[in-house]
SENU-169041 format. One record per residue: residue in one letter; x negated, y negated, z negated of N, C-alpha, C in turn. Coordinates in steps of 0.05 Angstrom, whole numbers, plus 5000, padded with zeros to 4 digits. Layout:
// SENU-169041
AXYZXYZXYZ/...
This chain:
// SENU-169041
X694950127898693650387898695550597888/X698050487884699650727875700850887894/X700550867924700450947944699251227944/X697451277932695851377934695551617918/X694851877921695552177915693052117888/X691952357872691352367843688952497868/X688752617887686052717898685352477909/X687352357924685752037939684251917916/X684651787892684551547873682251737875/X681752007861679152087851676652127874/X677052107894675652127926674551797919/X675951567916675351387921673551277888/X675151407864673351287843670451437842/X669551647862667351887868665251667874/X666351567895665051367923663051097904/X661151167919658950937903660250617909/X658950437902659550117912659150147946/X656550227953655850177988658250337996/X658750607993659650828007663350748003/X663750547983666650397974667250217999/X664750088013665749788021665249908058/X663750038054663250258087666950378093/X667550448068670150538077671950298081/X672750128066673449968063674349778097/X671549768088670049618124672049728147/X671050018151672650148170675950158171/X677350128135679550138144681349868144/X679449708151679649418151680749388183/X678249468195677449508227679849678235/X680449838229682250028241685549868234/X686149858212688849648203689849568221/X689149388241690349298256690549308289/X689749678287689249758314692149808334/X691449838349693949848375694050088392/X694750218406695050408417692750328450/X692850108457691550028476689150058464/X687849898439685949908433684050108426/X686250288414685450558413683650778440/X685750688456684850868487682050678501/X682050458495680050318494676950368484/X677750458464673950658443674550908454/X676651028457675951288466674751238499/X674951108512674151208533675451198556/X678151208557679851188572680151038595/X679751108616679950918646682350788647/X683150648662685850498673685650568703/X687650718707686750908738687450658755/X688850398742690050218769686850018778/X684950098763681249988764679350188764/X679450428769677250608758674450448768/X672450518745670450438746668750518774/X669650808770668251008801669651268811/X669051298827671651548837669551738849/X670251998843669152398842670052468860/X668952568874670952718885669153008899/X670153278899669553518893670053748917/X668653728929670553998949668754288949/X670454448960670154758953668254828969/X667154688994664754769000662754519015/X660554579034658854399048660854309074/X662954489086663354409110665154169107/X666154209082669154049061668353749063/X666153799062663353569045663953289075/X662453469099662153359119664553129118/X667653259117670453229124671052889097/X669952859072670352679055669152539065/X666252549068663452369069665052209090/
């Protein structure tokens, strides 16, 4: 914990037991995250699989021309 700034230690000695182990928890879970895994919770497609494909045109006649 000596890592750690004189505002961190006091942030964390603030923190109840539940509200200690909630953090804890999370930076448990996160520790050993990856950059893949990351884009993974956010949301992120893999364009070489998209789940579903949009597609948008500027008018009805446009429309006819995709469909």
């Amino acid at each position: 914990m000596s890592d750690l700034s004189d505002e961190q230690k006091a942030t964390l000695a603030s923190m109840s037991e539940s509200e200690l182990m909630d953090y804890m928890n999370s930076y448990n879970e996160n520790a050993s995250a990856t950059y893949e895994s990351n884009l993974q919770k956010m949301g992120v497609v893999d364009l070489d699989s998209p789940s579903k494909i949009s597609m948008y045109v500027d008018g009805f006649d446009q429309k006819e021309v995709v469909g």
